[in-house]
N, C-alpha and C positions, 0 to 999 in steps of 0.2 A: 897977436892972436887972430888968428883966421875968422873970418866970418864964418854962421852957421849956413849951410847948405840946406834946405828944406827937398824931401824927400818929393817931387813933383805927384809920384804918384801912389802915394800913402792913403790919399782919400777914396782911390779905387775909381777915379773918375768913370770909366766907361762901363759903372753898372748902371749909370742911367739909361741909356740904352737899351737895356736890356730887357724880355716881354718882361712883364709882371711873373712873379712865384720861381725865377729862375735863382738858383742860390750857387755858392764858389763848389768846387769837384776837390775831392782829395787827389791829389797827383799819384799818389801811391796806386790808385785803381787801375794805372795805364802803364805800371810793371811790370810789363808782361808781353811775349813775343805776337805777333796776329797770328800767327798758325796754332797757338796755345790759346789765343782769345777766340778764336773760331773752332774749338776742336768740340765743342759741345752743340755745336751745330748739327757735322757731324753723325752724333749720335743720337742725338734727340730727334732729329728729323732726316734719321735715314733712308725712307721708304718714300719721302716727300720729293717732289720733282723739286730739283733745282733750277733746270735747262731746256727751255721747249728752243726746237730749231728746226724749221720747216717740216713741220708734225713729227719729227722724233724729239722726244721726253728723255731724259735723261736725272736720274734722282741722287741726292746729296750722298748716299751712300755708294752707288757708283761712280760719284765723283772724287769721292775718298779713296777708294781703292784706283783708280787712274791715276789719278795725283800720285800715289807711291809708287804708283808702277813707272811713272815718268821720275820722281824724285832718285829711285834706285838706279834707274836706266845713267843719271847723271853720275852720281856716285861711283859705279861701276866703269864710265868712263874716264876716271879720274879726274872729275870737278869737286871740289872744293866748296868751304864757307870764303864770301869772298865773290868767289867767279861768278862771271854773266851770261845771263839766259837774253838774248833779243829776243822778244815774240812778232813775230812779221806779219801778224793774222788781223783779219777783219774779225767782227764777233760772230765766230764760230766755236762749237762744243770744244775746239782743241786749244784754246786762247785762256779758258780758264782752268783747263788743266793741268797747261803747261806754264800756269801764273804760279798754282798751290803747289804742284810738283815740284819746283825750283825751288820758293818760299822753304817747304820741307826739306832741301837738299840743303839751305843755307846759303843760297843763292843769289845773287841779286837780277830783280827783274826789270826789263828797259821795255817799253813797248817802243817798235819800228814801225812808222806806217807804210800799208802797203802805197801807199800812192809816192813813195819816195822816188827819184830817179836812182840808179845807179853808185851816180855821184854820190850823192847826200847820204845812200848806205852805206856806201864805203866811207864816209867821214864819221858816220855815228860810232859802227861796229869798231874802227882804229879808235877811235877816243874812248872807246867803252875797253879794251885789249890794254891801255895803259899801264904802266907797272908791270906787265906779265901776267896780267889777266888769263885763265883760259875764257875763251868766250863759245857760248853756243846760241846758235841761229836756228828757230822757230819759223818754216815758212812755207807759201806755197809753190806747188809745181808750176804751175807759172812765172812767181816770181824768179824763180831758181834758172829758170832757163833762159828768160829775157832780161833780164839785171843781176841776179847772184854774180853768174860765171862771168859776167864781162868784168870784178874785180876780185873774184875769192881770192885769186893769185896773187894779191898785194895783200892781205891779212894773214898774216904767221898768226896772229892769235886767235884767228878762228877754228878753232878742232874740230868740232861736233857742229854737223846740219841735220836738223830732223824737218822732214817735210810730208805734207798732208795734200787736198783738194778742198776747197770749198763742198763737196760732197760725200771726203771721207771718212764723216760719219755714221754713213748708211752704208749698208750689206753690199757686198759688191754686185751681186744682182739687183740692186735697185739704185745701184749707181747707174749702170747702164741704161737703165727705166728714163731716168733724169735725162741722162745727156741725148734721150734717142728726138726728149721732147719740148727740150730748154738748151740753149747756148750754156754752156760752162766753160769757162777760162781755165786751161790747161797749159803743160811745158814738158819737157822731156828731163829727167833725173838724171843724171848720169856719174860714174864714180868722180872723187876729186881727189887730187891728187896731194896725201901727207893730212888729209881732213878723213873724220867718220860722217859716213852720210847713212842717216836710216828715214824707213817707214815711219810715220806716228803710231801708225794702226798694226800693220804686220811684222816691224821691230820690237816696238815700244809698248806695244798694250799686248800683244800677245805674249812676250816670251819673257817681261820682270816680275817681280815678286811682287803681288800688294799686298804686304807687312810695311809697315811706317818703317820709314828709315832710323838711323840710331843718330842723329845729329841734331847736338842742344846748340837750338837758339836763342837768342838772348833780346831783350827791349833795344841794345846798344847796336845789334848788327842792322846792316843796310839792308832794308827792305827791296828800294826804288832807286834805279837814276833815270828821272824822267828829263828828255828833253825838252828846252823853251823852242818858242819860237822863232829862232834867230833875226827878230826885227833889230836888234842892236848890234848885230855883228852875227859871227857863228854860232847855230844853238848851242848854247852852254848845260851840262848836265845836272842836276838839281838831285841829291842824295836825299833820302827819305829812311830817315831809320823805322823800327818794327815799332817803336814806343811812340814815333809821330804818326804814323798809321795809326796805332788804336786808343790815340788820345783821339784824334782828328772824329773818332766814330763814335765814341762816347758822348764829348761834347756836342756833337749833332743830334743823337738819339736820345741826349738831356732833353736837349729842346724840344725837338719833335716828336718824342714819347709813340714813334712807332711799335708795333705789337711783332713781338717776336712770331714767325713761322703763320701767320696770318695773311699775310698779302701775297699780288705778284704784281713786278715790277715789270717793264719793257724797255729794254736794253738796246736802245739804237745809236746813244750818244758811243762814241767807239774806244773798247778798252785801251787801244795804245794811248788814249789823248789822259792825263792826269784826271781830267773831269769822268771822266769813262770810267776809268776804275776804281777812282772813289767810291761811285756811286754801286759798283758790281761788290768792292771790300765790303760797305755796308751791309748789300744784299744777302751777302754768304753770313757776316753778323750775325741777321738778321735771321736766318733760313726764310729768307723768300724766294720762290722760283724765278728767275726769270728769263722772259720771250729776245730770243736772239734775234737782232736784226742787223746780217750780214751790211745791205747798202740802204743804207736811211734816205737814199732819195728816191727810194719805191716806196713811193706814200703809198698806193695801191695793196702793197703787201702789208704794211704798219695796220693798214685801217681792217684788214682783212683778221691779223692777228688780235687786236683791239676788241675785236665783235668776238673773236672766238674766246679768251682768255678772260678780257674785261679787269686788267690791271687797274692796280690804285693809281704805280708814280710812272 
């Protein structure tokens, strides 16, 4: 006869741990896809800013209709549930657009940093094109023209390039404004050859539909493949389904019993990084605005936003 096995962790060891008044979650509550846990966001606080970004504001209801206007734009191009959106962007108005836009499309979303070489983009986007992926690239004109084109031509699975400016979210007359009287990092677009390359703004927001696309997602489809940071060899990609997303926000918001549609946050830790979006998925949860900060190491700007806003986290 076998000896008995005792179950190690039947007594639930690590609720010591835990503050005081914390009690166990039905799992059942985290059935459910994030763009379905977030859709009451949405509507409840559609008039409410979501997005401040160098004095343009930007509200959860505009950001709903972008997001479909980029989710269709995908679709239309024949991406799939499945396929991959890279987003190549610092946090700017077009990084969470084209995060929920995908998410809605059934997509799975990779943040790329812009500070990648060449190299290391072309390692990520081929690893992320595996199986026959289609893959789409999120990025900017700069990056496009000083590292895209020195490897688009080795990725077959990149079809679709949509690309923006650090500035293309203001009026093109106050783009001008900008560049007459701040440096801004630019690059030249140019066609690619067997790839679609569009505007964000004069392809993509102007001429799709914002009507919610018709594509059910499920707790079981992939959210995320975030890259590590290849201290142990090559980043390896790290799949993130829609049900560990909105487990991961609930059991935080158990905790921290933040108030719905109440605060504003300040956004300098950077959407591609895991910790970056976490914290941005919460915020949409949550309906709280928050203060984009393109380069976090302009303290000068952070502290200037800080004064105007007066964020909680």
């Amino acid at each position: 006869m076998e000896p008995k096995i005792e179950n190690p962790y039947a007594n639930r060891f690590w609720r010591r741990s835990w503050d005081e008044g914390l009690t166990d979650l039905d799992p059942s509550i985290w059935e459910i896809s994030y763009t379905e846990a977030i859709r009451n966001t949405f509507e409840e606080f559609q008039n409410k800013m979501a997005f401040a970004y160098q004095g343009l504001e930007i509200t959860f209801g505009q950001i709903d209709e972008f997001s479909n206007q980029f989710a269709n734009m995908l679709v239309e191009n024949g991406f799939k549930k499945g396929d991959i959106v890279g987003i190549n962007l610092p946090n700017i108005p077009e990084y969470p657009i084209s995060l929920m836009g995908s998410l809605k499309a059934g997509c799975i979303v990779s943040g790329v940093s812009p500070l990648m070489s060449d190299v290391q983009m072309h390692y990520q986007l081929n690893d992320l094109g595996a199986g026959e992926k289609n893959v789409a690239l999120v990025t900017l004109d700069a990056i496009f023209e000083h590292r895209l084109k020195n490897v688009e031509s080795e990725l077959p699975q990149l079809k679709l390039v949509i690309w923006t400016s650090v500035v293309g979210s203001f009026p093109k007359e106050q783009q001008e404004k900008i560049k007459a009287v701040t440096e801004v990092p630019s690059g030249e677009v140019t066609p690619l050859e067997g790839k679609t390359v569009l505007d964000f703004h004069d392809d993509v927001l102007a001429k799709y539909s914002k009507d919610l696309p018709n594509v059910k997602v499920s707790p079981d489809d992939i959210a995320f493949i975030q890259y590590t940071g290849g201290t142990t060899g090559p980043p390896k990609g790290a799949m993130l389904t829609h049900r560990s997303c909105v487990s991961d926000i609930l059991i935080v918001q158990k905790w921290l019993s933040w108030e719905k549609g109440a605060k504003i946050a300040l956004s300098g830790f950077p959407f591609f990084h895991i910790a970056g979006i976490f914290f941005c998925e919460n915020c949409f949860w949550l309906g709280w605005g928050q203060v984009l900060i393109p380069n976090p190491r302009d303290t000068l700007h952070i502290c200037n936003e800080m004064k105007k806003y007066q964020p909680t986290a």
